[in-house]
mmJSON file of the N, C-alpha and C atoms, coordinates in Angstrom:
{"data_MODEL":{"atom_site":{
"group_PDB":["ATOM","ATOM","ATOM","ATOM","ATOM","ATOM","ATOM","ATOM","ATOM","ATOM","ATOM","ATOM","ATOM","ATOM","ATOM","ATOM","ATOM","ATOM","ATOM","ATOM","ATOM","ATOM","ATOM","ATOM","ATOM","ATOM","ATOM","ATOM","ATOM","ATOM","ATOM","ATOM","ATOM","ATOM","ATOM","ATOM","ATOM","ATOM","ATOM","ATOM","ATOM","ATOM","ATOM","ATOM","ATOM","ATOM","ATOM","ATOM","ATOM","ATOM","ATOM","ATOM","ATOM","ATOM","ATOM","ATOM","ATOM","ATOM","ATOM","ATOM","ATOM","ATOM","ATOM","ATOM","ATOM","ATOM","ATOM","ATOM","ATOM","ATOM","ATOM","ATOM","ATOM","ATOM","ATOM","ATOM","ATOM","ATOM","ATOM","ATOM","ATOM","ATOM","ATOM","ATOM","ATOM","ATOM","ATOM","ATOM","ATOM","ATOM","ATOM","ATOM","ATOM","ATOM","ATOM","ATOM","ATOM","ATOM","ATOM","ATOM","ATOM","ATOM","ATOM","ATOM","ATOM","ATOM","ATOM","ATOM","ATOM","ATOM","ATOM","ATOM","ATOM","ATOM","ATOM","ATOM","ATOM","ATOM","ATOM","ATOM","ATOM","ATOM","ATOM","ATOM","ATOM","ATOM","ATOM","ATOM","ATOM","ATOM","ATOM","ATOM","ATOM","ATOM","ATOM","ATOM","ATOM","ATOM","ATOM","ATOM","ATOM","ATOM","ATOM","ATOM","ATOM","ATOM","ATOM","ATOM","ATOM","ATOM","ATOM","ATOM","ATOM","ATOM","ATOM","ATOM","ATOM","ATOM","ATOM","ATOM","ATOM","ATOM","ATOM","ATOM","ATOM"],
"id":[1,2,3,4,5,6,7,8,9,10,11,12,13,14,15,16,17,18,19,20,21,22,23,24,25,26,27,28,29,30,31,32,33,34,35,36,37,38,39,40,41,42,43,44,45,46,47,48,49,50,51,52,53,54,55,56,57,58,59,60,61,62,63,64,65,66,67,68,69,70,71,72,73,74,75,76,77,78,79,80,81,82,83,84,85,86,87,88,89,90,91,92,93,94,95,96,97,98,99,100,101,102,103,104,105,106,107,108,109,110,111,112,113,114,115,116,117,118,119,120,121,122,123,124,125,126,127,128,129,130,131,132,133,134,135,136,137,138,139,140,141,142,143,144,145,146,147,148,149,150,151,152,153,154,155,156,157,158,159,160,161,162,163,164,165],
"type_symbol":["N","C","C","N","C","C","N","C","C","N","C","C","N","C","C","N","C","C","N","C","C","N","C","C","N","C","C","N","C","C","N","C","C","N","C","C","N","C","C","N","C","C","N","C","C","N","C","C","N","C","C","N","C","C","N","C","C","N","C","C","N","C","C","N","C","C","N","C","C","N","C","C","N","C","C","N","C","C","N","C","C","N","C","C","N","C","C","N","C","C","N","C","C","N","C","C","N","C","C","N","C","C","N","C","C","N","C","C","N","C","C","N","C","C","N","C","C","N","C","C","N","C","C","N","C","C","N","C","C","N","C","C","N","C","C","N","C","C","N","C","C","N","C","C","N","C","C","N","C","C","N","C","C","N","C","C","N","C","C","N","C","C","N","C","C"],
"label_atom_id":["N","CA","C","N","CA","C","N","CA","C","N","CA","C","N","CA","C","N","CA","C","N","CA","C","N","CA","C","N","CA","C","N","CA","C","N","CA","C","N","CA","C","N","CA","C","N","CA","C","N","CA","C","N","CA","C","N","CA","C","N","CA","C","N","CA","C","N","CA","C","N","CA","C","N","CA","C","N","CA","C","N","CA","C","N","CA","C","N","CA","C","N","CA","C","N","CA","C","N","CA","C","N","CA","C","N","CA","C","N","CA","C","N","CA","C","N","CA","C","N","CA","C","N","CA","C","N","CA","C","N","CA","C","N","CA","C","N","CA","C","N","CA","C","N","CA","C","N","CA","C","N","CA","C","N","CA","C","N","CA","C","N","CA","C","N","CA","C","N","CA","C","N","CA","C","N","CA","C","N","CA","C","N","CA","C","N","CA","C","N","CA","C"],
"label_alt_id":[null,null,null,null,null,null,null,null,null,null,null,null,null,null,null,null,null,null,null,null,null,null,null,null,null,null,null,null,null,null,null,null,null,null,null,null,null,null,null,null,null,null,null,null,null,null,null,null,null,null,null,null,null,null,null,null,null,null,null,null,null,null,null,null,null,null,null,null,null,null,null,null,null,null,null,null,null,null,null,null,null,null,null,null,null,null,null,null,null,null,null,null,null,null,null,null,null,null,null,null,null,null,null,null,null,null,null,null,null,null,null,null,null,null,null,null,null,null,null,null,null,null,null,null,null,null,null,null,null,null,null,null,null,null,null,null,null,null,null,null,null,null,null,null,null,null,null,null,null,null,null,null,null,null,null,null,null,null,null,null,null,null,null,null,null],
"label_comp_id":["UNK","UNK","UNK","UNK","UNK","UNK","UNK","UNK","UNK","UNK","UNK","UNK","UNK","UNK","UNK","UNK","UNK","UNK","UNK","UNK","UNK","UNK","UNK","UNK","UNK","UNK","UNK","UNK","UNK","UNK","UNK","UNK","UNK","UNK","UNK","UNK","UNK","UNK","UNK","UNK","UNK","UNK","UNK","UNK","UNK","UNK","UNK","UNK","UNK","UNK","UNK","UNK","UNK","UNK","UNK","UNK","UNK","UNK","UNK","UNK","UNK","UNK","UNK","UNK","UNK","UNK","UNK","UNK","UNK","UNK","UNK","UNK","UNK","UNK","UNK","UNK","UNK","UNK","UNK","UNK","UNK","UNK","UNK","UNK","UNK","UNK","UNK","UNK","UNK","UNK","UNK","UNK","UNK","UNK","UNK","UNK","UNK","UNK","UNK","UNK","UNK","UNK","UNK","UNK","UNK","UNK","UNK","UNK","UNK","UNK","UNK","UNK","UNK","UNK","UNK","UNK","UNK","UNK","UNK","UNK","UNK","UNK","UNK","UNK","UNK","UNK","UNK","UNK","UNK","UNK","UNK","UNK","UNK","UNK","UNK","UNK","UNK","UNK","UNK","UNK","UNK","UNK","UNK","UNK","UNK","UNK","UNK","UNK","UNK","UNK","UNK","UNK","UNK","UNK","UNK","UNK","UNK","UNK","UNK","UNK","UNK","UNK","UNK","UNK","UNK"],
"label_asym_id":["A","A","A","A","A","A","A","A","A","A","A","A","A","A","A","A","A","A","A","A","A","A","A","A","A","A","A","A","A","A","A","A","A","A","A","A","A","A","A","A","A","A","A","A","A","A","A","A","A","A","A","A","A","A","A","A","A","A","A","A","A","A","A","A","A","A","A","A","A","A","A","A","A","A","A","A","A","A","A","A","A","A","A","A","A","A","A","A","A","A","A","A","A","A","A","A","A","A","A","A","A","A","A","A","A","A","A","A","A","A","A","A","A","A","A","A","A","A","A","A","A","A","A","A","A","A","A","A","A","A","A","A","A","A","A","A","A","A","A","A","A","A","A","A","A","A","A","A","A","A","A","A","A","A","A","A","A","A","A","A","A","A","A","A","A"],
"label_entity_id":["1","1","1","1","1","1","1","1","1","1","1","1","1","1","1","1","1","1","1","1","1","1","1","1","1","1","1","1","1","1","1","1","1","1","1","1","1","1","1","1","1","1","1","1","1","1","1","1","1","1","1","1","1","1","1","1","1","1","1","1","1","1","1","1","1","1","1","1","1","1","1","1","1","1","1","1","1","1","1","1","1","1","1","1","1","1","1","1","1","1","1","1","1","1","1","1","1","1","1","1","1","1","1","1","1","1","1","1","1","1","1","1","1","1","1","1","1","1","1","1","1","1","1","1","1","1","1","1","1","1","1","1","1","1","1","1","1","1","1","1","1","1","1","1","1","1","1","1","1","1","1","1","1","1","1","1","1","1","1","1","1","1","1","1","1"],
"label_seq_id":[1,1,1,2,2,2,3,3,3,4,4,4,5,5,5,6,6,6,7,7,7,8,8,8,9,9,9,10,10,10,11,11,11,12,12,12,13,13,13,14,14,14,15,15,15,16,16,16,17,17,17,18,18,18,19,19,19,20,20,20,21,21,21,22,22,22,23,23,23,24,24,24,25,25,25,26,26,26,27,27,27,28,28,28,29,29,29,30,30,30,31,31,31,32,32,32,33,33,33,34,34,34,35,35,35,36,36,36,37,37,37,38,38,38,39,39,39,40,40,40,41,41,41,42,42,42,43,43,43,44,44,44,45,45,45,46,46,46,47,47,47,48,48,48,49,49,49,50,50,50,51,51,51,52,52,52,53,53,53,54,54,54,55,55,55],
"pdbx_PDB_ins_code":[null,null,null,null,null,null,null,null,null,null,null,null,null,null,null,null,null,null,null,null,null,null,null,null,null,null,null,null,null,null,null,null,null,null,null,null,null,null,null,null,null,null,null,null,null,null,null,null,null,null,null,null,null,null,null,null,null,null,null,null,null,null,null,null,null,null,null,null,null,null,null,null,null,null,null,null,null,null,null,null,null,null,null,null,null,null,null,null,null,null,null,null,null,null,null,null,null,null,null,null,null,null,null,null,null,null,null,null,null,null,null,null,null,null,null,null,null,null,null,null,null,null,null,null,null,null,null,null,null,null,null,null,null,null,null,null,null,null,null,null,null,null,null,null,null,null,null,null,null,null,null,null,null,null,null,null,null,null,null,null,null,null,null,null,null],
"Cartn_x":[-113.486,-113.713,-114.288,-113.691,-113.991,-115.652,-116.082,-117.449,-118.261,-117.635,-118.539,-118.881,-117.799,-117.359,-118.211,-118.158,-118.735,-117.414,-116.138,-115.166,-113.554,-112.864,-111.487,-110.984,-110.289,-109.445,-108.759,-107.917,-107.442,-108.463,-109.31,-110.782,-111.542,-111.697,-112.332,-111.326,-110.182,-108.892,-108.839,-109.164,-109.239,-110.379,-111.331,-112.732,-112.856,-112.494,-112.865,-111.94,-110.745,-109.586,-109.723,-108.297,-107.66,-108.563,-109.292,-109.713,-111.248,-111.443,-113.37,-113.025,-112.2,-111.489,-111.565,-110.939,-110.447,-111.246,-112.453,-113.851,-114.4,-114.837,-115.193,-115.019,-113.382,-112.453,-113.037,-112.966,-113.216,-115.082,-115.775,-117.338,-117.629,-116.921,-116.935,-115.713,-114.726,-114.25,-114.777,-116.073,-116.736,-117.901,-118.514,-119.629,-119.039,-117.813,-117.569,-116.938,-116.668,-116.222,-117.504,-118.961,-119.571,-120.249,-119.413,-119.227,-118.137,-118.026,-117.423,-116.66,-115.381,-114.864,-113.22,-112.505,-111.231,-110.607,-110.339,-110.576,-108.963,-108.349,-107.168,-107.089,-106.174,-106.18,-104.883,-105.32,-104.367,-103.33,-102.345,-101.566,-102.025,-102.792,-103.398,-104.154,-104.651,-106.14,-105.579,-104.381,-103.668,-103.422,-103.621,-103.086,-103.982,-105.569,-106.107,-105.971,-105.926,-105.9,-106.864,-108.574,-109.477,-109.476,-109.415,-109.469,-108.137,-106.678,-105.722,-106.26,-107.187,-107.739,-108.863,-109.058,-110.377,-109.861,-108.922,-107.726,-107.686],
"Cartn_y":[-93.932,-94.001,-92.687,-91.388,-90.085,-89.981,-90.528,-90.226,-91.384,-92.274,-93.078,-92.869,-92.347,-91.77,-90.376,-90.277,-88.258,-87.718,-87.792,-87.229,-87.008,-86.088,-86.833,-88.231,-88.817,-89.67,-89.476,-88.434,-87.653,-87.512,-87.238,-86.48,-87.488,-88.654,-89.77,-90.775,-90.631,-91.319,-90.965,-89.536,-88.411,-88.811,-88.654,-88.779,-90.502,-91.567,-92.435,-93.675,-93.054,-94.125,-95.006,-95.712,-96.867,-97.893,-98.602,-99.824,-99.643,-98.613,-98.195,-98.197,-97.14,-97.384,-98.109,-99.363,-100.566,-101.35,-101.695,-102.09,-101.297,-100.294,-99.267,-99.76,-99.763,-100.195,-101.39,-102.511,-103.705,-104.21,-103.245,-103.292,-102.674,-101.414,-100.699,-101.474,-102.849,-102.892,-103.948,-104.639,-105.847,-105.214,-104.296,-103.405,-103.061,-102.771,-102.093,-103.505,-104.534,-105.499,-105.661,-105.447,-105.978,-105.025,-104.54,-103.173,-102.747,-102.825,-102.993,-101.71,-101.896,-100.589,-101.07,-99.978,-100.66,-99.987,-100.522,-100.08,-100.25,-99.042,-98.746,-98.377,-99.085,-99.293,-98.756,-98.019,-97.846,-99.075,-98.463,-99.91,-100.758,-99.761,-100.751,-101.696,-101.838,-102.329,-104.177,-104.45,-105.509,-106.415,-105.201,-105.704,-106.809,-106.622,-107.346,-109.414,-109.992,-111.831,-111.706,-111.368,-111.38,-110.887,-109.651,-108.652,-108.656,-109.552,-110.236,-111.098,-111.957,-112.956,-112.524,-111.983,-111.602,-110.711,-110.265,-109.407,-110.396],
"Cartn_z":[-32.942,-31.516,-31.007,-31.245,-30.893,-31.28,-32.164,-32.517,-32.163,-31.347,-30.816,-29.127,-28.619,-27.355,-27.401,-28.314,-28.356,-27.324,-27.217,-26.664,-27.813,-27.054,-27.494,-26.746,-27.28,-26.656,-25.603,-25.544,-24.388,-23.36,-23.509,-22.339,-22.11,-22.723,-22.184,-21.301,-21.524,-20.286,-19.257,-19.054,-18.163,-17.51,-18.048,-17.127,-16.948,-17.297,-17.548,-17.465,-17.847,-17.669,-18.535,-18.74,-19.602,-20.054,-18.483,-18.711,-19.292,-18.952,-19.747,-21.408,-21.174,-22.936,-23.716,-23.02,-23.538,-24.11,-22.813,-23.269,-24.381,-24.111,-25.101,-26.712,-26.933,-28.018,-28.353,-27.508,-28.091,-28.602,-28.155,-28.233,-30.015,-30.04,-31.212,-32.442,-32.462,-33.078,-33.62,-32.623,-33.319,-33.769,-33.56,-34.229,-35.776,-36.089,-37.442,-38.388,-37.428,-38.522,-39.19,-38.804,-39.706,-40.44,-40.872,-42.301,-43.31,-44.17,-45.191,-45.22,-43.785,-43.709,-43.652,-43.418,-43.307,-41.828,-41.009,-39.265,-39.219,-38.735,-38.474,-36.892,-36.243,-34.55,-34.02,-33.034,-32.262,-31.48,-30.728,-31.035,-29.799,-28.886,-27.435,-27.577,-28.931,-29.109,-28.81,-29.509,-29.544,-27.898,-27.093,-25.679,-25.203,-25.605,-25.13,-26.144,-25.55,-26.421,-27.051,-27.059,-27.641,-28.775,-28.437,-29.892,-30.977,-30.073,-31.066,-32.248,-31.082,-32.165,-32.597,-32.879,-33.541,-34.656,-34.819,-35.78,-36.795],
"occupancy":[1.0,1.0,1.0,1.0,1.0,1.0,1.0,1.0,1.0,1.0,1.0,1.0,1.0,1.0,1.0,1.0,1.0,1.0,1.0,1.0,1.0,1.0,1.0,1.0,1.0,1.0,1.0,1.0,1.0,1.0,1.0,1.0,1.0,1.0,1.0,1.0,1.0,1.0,1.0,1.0,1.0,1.0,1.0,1.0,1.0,1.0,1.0,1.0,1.0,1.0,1.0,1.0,1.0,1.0,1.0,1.0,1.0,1.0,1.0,1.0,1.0,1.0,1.0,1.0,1.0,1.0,1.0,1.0,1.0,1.0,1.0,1.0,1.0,1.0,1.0,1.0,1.0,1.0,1.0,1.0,1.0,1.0,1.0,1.0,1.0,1.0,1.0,1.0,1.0,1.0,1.0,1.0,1.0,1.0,1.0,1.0,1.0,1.0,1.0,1.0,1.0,1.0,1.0,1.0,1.0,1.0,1.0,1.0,1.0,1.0,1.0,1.0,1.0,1.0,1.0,1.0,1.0,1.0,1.0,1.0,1.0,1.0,1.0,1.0,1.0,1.0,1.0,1.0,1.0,1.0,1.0,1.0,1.0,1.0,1.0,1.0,1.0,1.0,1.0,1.0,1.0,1.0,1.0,1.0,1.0,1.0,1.0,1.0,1.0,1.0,1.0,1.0,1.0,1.0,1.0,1.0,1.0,1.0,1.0,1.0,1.0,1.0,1.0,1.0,1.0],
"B_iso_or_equiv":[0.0,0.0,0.0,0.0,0.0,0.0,0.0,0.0,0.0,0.0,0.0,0.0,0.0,0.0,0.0,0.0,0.0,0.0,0.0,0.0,0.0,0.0,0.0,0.0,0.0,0.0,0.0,0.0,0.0,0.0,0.0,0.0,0.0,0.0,0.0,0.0,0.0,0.0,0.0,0.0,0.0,0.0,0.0,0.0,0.0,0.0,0.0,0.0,0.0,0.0,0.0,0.0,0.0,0.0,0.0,0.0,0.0,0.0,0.0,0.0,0.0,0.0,0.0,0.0,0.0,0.0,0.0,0.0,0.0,0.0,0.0,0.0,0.0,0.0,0.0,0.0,0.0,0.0,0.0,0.0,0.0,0.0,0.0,0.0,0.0,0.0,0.0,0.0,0.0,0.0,0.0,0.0,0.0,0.0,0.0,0.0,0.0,0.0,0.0,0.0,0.0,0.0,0.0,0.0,0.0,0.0,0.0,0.0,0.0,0.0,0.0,0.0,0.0,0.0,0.0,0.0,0.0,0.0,0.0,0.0,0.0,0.0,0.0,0.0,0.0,0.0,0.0,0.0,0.0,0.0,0.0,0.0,0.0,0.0,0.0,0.0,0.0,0.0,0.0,0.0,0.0,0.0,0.0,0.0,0.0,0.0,0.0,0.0,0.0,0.0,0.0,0.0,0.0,0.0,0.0,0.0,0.0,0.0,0.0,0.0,0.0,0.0,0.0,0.0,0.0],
"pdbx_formal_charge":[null,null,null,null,null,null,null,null,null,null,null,null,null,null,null,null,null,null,null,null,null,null,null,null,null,null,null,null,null,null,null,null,null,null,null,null,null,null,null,null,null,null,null,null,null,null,null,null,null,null,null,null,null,null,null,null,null,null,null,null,null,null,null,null,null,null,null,null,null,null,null,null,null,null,null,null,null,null,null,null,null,null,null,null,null,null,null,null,null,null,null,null,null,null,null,null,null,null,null,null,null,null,null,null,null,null,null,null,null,null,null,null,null,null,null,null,null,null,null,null,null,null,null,null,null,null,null,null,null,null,null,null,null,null,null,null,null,null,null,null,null,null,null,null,null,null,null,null,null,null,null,null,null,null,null,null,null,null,null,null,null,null,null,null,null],
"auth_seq_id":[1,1,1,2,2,2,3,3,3,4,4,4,5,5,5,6,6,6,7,7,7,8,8,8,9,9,9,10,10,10,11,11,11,12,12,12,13,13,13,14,14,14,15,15,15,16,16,16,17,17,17,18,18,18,19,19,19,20,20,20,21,21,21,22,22,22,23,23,23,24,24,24,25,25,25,26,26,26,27,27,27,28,28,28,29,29,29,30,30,30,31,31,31,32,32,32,33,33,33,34,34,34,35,35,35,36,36,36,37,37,37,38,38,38,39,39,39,40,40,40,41,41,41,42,42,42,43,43,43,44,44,44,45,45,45,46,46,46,47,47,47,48,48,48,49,49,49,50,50,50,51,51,51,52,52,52,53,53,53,54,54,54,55,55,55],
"auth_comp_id":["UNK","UNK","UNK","UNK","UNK","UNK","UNK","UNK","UNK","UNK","UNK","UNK","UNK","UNK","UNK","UNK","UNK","UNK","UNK","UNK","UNK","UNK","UNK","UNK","UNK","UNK","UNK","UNK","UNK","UNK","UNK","UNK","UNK","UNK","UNK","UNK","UNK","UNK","UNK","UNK","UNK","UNK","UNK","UNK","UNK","UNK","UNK","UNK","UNK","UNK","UNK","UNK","UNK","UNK","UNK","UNK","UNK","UNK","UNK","UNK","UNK","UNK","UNK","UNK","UNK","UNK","UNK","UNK","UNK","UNK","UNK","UNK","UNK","UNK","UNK","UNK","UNK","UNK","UNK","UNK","UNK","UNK","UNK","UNK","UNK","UNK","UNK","UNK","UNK","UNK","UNK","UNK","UNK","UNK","UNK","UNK","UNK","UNK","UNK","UNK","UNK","UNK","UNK","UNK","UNK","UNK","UNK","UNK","UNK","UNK","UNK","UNK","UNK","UNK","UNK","UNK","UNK","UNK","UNK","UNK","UNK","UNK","UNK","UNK","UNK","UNK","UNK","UNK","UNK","UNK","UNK","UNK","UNK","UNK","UNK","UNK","UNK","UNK","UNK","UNK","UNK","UNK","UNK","UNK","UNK","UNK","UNK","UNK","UNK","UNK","UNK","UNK","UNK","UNK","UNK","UNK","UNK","UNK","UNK","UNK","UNK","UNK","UNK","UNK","UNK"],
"auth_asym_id":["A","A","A","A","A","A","A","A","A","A","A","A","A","A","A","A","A","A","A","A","A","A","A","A","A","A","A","A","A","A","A","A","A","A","A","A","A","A","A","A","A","A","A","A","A","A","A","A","A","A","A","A","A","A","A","A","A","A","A","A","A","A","A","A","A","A","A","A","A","A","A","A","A","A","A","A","A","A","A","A","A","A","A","A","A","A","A","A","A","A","A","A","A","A","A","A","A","A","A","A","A","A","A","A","A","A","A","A","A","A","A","A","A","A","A","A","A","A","A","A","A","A","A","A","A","A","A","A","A","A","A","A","A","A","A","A","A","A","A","A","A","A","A","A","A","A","A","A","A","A","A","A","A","A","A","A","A","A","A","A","A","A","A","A","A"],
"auth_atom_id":["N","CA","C","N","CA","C","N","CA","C","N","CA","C","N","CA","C","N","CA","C","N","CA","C","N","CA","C","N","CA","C","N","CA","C","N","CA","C","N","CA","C","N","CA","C","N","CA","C","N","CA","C","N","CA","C","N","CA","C","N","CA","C","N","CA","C","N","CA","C","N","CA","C","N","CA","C","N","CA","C","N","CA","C","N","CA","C","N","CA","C","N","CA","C","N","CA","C","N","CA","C","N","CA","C","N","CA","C","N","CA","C","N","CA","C","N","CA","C","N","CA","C","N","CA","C","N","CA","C","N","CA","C","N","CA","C","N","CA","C","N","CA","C","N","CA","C","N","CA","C","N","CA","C","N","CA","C","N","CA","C","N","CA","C","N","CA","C","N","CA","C","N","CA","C","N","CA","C","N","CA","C","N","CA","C","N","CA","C","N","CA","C"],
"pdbx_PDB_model_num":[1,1,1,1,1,1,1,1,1,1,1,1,1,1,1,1,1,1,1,1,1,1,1,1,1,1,1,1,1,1,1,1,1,1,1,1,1,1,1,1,1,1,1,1,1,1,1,1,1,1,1,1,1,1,1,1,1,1,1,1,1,1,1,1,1,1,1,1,1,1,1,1,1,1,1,1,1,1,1,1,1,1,1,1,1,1,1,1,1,1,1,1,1,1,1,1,1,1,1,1,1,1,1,1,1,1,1,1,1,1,1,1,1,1,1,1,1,1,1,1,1,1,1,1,1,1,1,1,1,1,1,1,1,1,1,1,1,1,1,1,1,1,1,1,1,1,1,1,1,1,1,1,1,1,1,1,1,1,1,1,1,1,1,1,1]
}}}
C-alpha cells in the first residue's frame, strides 16, 4: 500500500482519512490478485462485503 500511496499509512489517514483508504485498499487488492503474489492484509481490509468476497 505505502508504495502505491507514495505515503505512510499513518500520513495518508491524516491527510486523507479512513474512507479514501479504504477505496484506495480495495482498488490495489484487485490490481495484485492478478499477479502471482501472496497479499497479506491488514485486518480493515475485511470490513468492507466486497473485498470479503472477493477473499
Amino acid at each position: 500500500m505505502e508504495e502505491h500511496i507514495q505515503l505512510s499509512i499513518a500520513e495518508y489517514f491524516h491527510y486523507y482519512g479512513e474512507n479514501s483508504f479504504r477505496k484506495v485498499e480495495s482498488k490495489v487488492l484487485r490490481k495484485l490478485s492478478n499477479e502471482d503474489k501472496i497479499i497479506a492484509t491488514g485486518g480493515g481490509i475485511v470490513q468492507c462485503a466486497a473485498n470479503r468476497q472477493f477473499l
